[in-house]
SERO-4910 file (N, C-alpha, C, O; in steps of 0.05 Angstrom, whole numbers):
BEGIN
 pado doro    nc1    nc2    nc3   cac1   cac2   cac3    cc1    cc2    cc3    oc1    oc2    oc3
  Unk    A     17    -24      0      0      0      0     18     25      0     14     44    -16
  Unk    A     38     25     18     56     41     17     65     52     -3     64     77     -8
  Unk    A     80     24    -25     96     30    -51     79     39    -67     87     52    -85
  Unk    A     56     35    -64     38     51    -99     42     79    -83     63     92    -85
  Unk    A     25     87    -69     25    114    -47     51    126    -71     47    140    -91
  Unk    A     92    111    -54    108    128    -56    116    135    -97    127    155   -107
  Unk    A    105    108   -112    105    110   -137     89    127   -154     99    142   -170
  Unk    A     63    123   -150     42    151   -155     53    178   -155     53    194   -174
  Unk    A     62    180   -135     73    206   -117     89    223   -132     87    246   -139
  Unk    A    108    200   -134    141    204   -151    127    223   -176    127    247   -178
  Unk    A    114    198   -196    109    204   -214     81    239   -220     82    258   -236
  Unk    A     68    234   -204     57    264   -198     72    284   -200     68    302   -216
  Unk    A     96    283   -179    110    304   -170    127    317   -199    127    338   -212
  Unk    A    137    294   -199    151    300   -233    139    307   -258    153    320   -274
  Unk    A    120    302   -262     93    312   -277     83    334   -263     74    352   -276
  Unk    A     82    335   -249     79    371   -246     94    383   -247     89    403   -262
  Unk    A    120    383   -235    136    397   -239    155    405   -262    175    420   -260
  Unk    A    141    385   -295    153    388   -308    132    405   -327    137    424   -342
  Unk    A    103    390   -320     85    421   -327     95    448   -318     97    467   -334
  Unk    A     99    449   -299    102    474   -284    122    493   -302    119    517   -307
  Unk    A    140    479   -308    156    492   -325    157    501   -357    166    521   -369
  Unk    A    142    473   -364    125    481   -392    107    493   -391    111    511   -407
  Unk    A     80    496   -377     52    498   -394     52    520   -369     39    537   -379
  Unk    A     60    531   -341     54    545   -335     68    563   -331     61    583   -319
  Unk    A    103    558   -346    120    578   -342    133    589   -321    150    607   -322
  Unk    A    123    574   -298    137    578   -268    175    580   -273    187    574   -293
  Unk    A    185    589   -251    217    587   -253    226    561   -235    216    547   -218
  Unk    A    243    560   -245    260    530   -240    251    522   -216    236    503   -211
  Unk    A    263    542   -197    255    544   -167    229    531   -150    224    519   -129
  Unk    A    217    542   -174    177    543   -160    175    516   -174    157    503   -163
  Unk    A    186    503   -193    178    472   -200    192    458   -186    183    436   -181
  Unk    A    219    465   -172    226    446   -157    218    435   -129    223    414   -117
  Unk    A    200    464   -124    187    468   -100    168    450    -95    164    437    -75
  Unk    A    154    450   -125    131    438   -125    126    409   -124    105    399   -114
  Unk    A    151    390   -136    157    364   -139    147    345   -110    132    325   -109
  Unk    A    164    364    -83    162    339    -68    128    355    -57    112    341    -45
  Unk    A    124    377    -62     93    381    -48     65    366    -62     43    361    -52
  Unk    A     74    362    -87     57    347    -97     57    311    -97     38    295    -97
  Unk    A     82    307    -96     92    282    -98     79    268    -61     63    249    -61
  Unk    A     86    278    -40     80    278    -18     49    282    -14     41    274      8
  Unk    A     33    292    -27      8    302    -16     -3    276    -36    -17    261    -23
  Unk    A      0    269    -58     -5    250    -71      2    213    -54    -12    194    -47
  Unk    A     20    217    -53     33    198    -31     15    193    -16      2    173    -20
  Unk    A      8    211      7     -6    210     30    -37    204     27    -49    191     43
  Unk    A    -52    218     -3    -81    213      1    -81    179     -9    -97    161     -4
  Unk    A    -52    178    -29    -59    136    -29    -68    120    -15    -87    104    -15
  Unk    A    -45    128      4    -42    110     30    -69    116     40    -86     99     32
  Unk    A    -82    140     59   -103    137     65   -123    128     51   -141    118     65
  Unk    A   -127    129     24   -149    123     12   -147     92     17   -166     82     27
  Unk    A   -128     78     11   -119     43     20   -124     37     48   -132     15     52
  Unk    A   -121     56     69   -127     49     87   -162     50     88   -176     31     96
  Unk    A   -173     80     77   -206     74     87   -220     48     79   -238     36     91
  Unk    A   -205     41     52   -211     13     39   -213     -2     65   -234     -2     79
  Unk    A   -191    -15     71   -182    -36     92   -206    -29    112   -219    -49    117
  Unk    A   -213     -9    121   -226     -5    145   -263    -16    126   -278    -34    133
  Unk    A   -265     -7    116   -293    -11    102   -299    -49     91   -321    -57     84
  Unk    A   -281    -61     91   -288    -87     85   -286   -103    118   -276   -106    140
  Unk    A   -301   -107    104   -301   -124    139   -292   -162    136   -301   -179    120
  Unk    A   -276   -163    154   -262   -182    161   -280   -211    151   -303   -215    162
  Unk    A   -272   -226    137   -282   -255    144   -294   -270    160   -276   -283    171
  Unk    A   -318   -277    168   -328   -292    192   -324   -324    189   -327   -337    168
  Unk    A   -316   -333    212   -310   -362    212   -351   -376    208   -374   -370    215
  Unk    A   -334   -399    189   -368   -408    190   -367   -424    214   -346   -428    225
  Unk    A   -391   -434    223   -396   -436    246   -417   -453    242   -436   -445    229
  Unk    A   -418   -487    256   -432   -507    253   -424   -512    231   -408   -498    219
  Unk    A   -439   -545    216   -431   -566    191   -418   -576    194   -408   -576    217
  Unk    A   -409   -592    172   -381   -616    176   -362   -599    164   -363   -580    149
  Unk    A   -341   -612    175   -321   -605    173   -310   -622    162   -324   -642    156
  Unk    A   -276   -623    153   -265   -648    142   -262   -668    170   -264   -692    164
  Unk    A   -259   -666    184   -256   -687    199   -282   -708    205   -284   -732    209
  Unk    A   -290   -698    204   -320   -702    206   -347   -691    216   -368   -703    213
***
């Protein structure tokens, strides 16, 4: 969950920040700025969004009564 989070991220950050320099003309500075703020904020909504997942499925219940293999 982590690694998509920090791979997403990467790739965001760098994609913006290479827009930033193309399509919005920002200076070097302000795209480099921008890399780990987007890359990080990207990062972080992964992970939580993986986590609300996890929290919203609910666990497996043991079945309970029938045969079993043993008998």
């Amino acid at each position: 969950m982590a690694w998509i989070g920090v791979f997403l991220g990467t790739f965001a950050g760098l994609a913006s920040s290479i827009l930033a320099c193309v399509l919005w003309e920002l200076p070097l500075w302000a795209a480099l700025l921008l890399y780990p703020l987007a890359g990080s904020a990207i990062a972080v909504a992964v992970i939580l969004l993986f986590m609300l997942r996890e929290i919203r499925v609910p666990a497996a219940e043991p079945v309970t009564g029938g045969r079993t293999v043993n008998g």
